[in-house]
N, CA, C and O atoms as a Tripos MOL2 file, in Angstrom:
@<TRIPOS>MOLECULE
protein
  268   267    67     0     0
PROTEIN
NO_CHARGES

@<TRIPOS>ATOM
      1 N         -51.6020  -30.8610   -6.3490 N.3       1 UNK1
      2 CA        -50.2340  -30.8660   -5.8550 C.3       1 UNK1
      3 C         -49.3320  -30.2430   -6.9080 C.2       1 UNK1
      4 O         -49.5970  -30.4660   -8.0890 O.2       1 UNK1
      5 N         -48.4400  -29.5910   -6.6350 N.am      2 UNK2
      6 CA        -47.6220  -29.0000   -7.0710 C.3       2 UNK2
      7 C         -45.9740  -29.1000   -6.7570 C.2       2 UNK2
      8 O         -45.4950  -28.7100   -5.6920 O.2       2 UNK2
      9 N         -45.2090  -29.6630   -7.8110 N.am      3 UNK3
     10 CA        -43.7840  -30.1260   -7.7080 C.3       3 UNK3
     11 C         -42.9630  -29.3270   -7.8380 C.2       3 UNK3
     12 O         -42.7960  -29.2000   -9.0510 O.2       3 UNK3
     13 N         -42.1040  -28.4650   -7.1280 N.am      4 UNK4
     14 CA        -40.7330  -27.6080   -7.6240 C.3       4 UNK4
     15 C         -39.8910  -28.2890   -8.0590 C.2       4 UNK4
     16 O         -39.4190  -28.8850   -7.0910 O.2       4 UNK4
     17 N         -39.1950  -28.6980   -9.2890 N.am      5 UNK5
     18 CA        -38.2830  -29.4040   -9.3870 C.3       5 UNK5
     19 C         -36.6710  -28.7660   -8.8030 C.2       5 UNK5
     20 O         -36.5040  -27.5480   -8.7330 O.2       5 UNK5
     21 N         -35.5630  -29.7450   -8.4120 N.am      6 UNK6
     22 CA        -34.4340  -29.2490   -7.7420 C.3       6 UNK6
     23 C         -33.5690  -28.0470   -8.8810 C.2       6 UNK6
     24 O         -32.8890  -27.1230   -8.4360 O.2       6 UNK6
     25 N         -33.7680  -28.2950  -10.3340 N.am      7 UNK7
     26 CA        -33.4120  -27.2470  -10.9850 C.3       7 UNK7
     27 C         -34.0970  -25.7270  -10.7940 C.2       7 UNK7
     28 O         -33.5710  -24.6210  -10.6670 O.2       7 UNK7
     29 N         -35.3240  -26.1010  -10.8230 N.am      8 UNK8
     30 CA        -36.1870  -25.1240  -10.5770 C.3       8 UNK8
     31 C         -35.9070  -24.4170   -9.0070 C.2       8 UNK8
     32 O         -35.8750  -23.2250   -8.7040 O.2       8 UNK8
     33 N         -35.7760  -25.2740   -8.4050 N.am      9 UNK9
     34 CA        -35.3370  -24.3500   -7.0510 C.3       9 UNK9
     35 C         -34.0100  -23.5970   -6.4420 C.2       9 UNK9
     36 O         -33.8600  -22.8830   -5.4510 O.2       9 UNK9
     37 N         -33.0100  -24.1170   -7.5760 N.am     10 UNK10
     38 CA        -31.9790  -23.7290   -7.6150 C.3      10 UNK10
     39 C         -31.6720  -22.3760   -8.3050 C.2      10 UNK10
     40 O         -31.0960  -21.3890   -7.8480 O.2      10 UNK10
     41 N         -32.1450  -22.5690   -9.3800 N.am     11 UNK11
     42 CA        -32.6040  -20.8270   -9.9070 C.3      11 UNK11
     43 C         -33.2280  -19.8740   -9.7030 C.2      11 UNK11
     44 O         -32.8450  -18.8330  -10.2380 O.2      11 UNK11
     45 N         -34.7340  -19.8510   -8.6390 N.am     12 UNK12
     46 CA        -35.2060  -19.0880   -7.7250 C.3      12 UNK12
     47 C         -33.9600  -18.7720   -6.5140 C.2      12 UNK12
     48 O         -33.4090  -17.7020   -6.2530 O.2      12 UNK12
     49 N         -33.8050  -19.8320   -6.0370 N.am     13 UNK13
     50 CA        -32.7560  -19.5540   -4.6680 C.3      13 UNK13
     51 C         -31.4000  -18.3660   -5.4960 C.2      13 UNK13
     52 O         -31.1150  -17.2630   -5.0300 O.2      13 UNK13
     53 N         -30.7990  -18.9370   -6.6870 N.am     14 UNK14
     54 CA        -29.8170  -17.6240   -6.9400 C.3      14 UNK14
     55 C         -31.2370  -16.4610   -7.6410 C.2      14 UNK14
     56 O         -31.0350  -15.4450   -6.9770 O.2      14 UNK14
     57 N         -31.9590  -16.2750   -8.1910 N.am     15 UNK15
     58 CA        -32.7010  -15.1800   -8.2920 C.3      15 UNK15
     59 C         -32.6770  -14.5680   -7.1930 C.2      15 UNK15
     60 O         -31.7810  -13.7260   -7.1360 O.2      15 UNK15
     61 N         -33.5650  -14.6970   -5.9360 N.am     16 UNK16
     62 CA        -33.8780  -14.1980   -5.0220 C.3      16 UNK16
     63 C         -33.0460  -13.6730   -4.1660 C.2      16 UNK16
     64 O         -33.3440  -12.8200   -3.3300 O.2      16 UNK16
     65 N         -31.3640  -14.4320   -4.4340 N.am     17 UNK17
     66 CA        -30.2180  -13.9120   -3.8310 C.3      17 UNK17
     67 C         -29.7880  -12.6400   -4.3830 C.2      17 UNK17
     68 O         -29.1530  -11.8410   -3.6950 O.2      17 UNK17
     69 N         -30.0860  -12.4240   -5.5340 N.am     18 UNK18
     70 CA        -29.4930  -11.1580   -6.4830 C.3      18 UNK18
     71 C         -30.4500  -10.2000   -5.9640 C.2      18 UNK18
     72 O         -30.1330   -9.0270   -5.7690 O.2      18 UNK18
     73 N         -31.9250  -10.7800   -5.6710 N.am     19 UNK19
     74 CA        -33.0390   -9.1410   -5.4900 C.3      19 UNK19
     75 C         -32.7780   -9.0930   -3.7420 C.2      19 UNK19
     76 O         -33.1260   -8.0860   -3.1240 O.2      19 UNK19
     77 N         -32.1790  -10.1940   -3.0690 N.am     20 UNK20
     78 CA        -32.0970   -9.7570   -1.7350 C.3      20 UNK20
     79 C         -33.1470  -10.3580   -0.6790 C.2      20 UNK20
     80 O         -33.4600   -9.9180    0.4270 O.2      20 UNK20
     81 N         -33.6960  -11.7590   -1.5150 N.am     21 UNK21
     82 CA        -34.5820  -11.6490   -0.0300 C.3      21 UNK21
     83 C         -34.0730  -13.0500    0.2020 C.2      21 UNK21
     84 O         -33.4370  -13.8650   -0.4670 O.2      21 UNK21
     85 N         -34.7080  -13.0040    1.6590 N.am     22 UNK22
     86 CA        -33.9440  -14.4510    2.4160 C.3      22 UNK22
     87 C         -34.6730  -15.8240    1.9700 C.2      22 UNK22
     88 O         -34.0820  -16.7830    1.4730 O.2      22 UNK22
     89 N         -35.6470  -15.7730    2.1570 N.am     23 UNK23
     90 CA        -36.6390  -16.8500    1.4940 C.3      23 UNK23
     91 C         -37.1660  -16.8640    0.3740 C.2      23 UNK23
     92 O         -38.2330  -16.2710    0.2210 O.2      23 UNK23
     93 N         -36.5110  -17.5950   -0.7780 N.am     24 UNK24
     94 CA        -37.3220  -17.6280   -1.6510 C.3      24 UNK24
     95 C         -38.9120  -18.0160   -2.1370 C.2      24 UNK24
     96 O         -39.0890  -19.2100   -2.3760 O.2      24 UNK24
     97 N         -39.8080  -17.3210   -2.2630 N.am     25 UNK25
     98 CA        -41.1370  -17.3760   -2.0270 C.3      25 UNK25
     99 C         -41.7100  -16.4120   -3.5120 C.2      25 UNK25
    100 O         -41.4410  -15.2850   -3.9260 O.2      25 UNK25
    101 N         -42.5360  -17.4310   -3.9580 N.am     26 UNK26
    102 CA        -43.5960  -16.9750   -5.3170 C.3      26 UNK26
    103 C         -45.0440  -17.0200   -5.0660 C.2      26 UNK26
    104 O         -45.4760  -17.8140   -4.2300 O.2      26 UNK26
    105 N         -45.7410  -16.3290   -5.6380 N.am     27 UNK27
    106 CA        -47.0820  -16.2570   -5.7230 C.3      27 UNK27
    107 C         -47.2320  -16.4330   -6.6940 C.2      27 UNK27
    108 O         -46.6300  -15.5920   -7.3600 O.2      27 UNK27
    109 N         -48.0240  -17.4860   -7.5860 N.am     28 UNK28
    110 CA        -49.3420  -18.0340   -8.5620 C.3      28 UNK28
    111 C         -50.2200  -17.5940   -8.7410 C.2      28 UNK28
    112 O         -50.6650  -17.3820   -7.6130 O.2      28 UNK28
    113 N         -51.2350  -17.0770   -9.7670 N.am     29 UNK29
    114 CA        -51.9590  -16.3230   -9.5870 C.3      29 UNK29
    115 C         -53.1520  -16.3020  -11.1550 C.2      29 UNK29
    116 O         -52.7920  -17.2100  -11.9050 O.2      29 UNK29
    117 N         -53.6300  -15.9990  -11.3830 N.am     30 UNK30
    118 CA        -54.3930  -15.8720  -12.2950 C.3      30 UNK30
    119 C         -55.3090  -14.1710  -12.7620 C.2      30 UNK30
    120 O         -55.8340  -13.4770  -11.8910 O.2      30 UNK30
    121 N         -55.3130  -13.8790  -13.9190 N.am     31 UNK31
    122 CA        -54.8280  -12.4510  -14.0250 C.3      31 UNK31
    123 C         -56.3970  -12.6960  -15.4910 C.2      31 UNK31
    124 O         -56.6620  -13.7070  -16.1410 O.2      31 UNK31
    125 N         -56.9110  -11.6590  -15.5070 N.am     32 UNK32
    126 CA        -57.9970  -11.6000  -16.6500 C.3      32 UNK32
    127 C         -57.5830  -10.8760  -17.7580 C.2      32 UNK32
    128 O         -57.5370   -9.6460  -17.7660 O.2      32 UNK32
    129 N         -57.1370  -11.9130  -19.1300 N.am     33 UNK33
    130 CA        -56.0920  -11.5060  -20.5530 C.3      33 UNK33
    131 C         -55.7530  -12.2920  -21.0980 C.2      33 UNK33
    132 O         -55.7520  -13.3800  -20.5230 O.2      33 UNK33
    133 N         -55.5700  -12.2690  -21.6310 N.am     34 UNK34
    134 CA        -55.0680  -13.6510  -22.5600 C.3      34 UNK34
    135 C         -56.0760  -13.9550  -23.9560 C.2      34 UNK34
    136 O         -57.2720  -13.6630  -23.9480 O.2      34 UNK34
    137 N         -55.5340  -14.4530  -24.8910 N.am     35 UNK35
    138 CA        -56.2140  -15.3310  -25.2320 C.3      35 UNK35
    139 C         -57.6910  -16.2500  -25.1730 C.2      35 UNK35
    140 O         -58.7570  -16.2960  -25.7870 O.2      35 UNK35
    141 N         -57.1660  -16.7890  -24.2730 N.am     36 UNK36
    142 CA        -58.5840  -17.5540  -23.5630 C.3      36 UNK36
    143 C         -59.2360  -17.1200  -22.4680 C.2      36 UNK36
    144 O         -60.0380  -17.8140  -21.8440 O.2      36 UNK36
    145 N         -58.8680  -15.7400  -22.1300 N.am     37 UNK37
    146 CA        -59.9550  -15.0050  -21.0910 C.3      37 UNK37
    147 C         -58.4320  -14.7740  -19.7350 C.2      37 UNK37
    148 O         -58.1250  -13.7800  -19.0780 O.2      37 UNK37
    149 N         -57.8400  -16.0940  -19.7820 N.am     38 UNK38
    150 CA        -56.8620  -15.8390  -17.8830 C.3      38 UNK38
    151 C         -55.3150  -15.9560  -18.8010 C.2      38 UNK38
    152 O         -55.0570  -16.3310  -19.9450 O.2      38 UNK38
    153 N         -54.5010  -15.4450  -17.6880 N.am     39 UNK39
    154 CA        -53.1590  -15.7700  -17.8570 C.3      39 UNK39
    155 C         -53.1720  -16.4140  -16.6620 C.2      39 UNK39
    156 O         -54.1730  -16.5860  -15.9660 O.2      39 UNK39
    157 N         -51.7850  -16.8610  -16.3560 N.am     40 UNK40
    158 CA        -51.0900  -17.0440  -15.6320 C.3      40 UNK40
    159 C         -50.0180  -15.7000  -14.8300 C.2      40 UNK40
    160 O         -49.2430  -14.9800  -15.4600 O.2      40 UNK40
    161 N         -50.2070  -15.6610  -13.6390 N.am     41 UNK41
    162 CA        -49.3190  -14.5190  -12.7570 C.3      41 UNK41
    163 C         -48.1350  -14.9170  -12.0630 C.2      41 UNK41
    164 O         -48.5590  -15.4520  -11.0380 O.2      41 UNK41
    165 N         -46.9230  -14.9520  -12.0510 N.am     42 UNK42
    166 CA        -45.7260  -15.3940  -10.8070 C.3      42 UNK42
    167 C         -45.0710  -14.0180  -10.7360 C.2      42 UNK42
    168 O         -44.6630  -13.3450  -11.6830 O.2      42 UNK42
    169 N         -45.0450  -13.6910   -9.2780 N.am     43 UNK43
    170 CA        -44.4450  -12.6560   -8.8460 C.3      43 UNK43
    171 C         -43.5780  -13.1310   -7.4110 C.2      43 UNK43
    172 O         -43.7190  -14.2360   -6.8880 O.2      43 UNK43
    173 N         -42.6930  -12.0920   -6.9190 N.am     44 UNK44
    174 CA        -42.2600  -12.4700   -5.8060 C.3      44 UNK44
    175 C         -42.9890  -12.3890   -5.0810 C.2      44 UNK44
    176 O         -44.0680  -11.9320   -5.4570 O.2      44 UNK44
    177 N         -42.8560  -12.7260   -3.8270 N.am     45 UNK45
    178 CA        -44.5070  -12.7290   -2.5290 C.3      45 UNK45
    179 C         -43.5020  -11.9160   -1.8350 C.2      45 UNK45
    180 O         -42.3310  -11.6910   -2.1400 O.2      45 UNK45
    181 N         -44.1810  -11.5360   -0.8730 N.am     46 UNK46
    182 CA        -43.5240  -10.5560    0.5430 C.3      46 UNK46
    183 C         -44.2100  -11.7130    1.3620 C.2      46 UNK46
    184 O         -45.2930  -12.2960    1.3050 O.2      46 UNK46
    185 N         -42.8880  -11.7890    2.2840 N.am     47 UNK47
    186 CA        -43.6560  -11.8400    3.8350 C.3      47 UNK47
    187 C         -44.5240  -13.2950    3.7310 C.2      47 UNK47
    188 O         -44.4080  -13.9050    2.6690 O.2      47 UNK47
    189 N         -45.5270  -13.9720    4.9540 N.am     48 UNK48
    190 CA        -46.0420  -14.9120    4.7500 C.3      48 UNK48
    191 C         -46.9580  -14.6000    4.2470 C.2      48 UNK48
    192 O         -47.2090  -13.4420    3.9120 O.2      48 UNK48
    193 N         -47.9140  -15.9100    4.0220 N.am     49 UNK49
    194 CA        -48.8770  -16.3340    3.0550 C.3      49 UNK49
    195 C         -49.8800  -15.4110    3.5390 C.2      49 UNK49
    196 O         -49.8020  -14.7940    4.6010 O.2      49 UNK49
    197 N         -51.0260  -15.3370    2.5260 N.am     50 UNK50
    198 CA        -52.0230  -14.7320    2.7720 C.3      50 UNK50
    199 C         -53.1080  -15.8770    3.2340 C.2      50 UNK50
    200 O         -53.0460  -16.9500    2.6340 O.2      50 UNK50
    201 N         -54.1090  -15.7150    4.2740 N.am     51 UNK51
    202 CA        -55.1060  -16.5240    4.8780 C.3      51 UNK51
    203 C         -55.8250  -17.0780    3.7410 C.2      51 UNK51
    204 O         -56.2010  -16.2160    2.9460 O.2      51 UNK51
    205 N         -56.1470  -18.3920    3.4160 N.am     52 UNK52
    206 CA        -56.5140  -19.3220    2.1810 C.3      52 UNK52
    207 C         -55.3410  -19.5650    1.5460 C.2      52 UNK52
    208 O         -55.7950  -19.9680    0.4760 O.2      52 UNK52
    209 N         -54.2900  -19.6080    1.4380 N.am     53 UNK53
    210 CA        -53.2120  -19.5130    0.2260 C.3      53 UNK53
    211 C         -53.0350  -20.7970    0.7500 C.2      53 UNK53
    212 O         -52.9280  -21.1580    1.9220 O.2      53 UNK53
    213 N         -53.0130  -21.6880   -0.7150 N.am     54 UNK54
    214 CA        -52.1780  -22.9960   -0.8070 C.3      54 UNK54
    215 C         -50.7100  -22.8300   -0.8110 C.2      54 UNK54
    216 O         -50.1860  -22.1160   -1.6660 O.2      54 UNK54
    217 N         -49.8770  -23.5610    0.2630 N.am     55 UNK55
    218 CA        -48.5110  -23.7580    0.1920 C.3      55 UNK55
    219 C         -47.7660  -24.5960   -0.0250 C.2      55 UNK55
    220 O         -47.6900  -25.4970    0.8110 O.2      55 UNK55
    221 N         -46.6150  -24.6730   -1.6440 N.am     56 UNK56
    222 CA        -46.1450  -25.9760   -1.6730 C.3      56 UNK56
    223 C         -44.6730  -25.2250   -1.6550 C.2      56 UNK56
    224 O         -44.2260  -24.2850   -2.3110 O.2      56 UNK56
    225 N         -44.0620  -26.1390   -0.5080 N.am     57 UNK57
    226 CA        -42.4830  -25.9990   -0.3120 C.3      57 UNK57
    227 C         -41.6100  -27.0970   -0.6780 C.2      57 UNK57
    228 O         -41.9470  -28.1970   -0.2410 O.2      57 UNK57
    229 N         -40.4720  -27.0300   -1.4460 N.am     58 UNK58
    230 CA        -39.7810  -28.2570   -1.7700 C.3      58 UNK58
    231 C         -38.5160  -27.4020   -2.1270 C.2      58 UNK58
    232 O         -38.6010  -26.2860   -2.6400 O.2      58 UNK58
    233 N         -37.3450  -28.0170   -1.8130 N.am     59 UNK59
    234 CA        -35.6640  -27.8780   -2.0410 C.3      59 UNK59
    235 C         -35.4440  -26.2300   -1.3170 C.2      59 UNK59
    236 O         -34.5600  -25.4130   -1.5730 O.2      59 UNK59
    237 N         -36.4660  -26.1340   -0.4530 N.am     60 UNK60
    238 CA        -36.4060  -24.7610    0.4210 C.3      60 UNK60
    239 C         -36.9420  -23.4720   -0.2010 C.2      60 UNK60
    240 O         -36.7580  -22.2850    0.0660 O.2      60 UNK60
    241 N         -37.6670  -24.1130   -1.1230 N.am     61 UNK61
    242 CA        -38.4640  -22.3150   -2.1440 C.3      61 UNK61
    243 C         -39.8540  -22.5410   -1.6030 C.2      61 UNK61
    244 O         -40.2110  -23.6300   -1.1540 O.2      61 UNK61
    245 N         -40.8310  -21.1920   -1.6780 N.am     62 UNK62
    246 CA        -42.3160  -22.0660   -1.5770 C.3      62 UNK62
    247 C         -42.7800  -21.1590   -2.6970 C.2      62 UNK62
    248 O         -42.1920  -20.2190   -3.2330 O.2      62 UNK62
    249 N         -44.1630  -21.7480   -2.9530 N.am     63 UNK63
    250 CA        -45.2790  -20.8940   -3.6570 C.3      63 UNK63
    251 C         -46.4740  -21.0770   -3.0010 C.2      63 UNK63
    252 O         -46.9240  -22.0490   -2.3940 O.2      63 UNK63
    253 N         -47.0320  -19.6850   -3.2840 N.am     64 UNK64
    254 CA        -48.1970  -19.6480   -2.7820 C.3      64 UNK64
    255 C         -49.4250  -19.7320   -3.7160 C.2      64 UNK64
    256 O         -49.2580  -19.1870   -4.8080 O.2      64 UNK64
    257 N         -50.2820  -20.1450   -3.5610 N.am     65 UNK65
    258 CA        -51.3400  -20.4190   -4.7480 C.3      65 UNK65
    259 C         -52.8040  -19.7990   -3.9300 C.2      65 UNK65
    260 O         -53.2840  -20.1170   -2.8420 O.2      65 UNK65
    261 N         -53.1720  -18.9790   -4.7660 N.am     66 UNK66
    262 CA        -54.7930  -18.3430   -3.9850 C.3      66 UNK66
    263 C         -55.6670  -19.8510   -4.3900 C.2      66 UNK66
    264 O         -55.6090  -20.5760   -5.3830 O.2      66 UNK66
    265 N         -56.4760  -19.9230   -3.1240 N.am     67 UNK67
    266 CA        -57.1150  -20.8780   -3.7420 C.3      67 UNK67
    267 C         -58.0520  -20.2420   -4.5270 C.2      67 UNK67
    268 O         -58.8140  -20.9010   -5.2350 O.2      67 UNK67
@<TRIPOS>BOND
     1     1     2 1
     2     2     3 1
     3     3     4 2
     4     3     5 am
     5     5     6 1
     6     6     7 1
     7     7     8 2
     8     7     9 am
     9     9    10 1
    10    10    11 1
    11    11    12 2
    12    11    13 am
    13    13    14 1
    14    14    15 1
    15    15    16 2
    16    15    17 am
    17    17    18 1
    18    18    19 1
    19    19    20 2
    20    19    21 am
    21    21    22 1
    22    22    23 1
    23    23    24 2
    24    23    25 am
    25    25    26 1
    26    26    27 1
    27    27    28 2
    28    27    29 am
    29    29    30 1
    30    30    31 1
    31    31    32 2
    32    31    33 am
    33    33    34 1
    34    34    35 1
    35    35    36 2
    36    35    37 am
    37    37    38 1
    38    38    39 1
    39    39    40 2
    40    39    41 am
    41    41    42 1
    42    42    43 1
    43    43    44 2
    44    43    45 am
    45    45    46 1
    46    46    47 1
    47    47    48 2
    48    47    49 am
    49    49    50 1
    50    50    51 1
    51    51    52 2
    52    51    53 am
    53    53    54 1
    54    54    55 1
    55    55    56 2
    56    55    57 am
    57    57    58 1
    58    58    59 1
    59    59    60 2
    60    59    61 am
    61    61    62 1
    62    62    63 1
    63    63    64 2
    64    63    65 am
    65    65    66 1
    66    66    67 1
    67    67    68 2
    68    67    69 am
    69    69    70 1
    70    70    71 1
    71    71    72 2
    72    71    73 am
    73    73    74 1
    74    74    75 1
    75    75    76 2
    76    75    77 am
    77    77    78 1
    78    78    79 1
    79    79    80 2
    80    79    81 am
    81    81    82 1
    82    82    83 1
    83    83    84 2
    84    83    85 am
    85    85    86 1
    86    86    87 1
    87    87    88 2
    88    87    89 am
    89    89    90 1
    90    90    91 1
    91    91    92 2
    92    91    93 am
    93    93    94 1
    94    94    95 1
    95    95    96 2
    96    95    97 am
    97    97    98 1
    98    98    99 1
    99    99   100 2
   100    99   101 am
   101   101   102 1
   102   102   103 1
   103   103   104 2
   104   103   105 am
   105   105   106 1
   106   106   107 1
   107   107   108 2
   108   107   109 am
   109   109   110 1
   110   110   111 1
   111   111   112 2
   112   111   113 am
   113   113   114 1
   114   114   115 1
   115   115   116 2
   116   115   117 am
   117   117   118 1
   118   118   119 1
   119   119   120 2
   120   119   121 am
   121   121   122 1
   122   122   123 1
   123   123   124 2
   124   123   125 am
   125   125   126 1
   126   126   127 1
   127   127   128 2
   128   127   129 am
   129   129   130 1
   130   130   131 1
   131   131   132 2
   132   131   133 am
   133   133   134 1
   134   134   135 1
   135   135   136 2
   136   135   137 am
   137   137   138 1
   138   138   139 1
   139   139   140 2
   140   139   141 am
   141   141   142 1
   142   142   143 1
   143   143   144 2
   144   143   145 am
   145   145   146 1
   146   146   147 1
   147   147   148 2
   148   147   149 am
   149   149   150 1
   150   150   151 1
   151   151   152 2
   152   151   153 am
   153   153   154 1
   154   154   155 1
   155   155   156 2
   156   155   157 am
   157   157   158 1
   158   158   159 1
   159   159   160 2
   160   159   161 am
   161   161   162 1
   162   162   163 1
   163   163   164 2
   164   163   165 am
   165   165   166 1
   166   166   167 1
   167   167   168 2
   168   167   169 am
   169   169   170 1
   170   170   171 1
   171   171   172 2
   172   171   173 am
   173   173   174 1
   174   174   175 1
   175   175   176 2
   176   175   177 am
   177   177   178 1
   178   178   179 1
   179   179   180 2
   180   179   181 am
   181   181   182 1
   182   182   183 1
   183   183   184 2
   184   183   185 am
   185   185   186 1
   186   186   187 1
   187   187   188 2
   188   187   189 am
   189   189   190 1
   190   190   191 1
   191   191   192 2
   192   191   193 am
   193   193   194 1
   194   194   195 1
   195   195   196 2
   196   195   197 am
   197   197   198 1
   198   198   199 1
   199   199   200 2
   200   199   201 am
   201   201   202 1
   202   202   203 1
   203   203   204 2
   204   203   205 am
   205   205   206 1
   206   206   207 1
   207   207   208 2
   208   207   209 am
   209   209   210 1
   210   210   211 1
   211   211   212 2
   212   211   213 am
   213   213   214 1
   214   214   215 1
   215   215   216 2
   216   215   217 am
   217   217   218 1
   218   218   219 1
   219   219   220 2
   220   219   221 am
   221   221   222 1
   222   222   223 1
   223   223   224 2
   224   223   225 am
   225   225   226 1
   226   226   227 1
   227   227   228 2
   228   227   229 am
   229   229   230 1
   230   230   231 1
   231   231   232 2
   232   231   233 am
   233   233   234 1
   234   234   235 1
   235   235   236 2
   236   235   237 am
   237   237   238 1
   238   238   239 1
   239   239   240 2
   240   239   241 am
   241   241   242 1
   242   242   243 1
   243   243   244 2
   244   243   245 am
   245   245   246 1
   246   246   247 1
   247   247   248 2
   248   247   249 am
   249   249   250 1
   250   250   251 1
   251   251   252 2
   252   251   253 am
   253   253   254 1
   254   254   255 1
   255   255   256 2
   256   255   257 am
   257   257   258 1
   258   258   259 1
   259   259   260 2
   260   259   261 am
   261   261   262 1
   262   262   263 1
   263   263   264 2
   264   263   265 am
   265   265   266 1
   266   266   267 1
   267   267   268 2
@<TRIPOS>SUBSTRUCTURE
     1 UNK1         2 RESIDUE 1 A UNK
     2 UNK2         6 RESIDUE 1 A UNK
     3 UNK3        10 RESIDUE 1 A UNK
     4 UNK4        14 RESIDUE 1 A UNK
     5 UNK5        18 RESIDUE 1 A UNK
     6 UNK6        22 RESIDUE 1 A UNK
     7 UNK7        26 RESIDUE 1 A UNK
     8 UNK8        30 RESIDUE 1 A UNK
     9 UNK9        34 RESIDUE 1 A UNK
    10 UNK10       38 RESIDUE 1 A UNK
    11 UNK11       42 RESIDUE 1 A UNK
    12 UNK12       46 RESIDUE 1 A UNK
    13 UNK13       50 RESIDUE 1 A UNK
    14 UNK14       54 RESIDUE 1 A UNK
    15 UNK15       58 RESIDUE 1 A UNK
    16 UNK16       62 RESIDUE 1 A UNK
    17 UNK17       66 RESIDUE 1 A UNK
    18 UNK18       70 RESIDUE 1 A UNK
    19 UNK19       74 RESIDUE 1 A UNK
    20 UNK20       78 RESIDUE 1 A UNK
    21 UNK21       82 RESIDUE 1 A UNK
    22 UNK22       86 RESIDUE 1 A UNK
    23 UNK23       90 RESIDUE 1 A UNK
    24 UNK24       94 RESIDUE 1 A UNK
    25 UNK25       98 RESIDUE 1 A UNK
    26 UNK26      102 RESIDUE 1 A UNK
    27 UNK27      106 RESIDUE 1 A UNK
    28 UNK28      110 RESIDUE 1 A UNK
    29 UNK29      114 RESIDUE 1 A UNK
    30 UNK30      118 RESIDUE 1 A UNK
    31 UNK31      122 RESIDUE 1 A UNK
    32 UNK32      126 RESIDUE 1 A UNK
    33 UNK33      130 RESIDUE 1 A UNK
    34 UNK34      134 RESIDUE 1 A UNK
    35 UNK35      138 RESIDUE 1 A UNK
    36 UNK36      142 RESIDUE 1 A UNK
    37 UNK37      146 RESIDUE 1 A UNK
    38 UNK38      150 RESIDUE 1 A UNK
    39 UNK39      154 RESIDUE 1 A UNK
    40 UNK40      158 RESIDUE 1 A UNK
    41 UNK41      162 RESIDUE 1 A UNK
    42 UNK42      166 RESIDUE 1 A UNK
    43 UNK43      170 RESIDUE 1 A UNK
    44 UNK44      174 RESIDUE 1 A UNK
    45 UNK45      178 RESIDUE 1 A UNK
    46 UNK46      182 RESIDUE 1 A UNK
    47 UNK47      186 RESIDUE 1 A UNK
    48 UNK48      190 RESIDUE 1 A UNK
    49 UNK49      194 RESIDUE 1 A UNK
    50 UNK50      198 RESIDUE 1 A UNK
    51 UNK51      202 RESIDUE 1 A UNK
    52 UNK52      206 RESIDUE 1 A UNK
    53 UNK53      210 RESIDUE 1 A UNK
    54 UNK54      214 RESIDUE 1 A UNK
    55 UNK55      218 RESIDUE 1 A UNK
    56 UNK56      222 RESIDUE 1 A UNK
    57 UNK57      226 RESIDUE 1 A UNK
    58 UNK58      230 RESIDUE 1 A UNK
    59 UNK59      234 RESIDUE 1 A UNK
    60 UNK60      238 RESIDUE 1 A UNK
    61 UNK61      242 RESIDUE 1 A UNK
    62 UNK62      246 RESIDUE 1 A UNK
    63 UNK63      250 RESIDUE 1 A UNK
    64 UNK64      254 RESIDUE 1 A UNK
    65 UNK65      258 RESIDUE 1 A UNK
    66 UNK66      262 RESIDUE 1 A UNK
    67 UNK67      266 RESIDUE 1 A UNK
């Protein structure tokens, strides 16, 4: 499970207002670099989820997480 906190969703919601999109929506992701082999990825998402994608929505933002 995954928590957006209300600060946290408040600063996506004005982000996403400045780049223009209606729903604020992130993708999670995991990327091969780092240090210990992975990073971490957050980008904006387009559009809905991709088929498998975990969805956690809270204070009206979501993220999507590949499983």
């Amino acid at each position: 499970m995954i928590n957006i906190s209300e600060k946290a969703a408040v600063r996506l919601k004005k982000m996403a207002a400045e780049k223009g999109a209606d729903v604020p929506a992130m993708r999670a992701g995991l990327r091969g670099g780092g240090c210990s082999g992975l990073s971490y990825v957050f980008d904006w998402a387009e559009g809905d989820p991709r088929a498998g994608d975990l969805v956690f929505e809270e204070h009206g933002v979501r993220l999507y997480v590949d499983k």
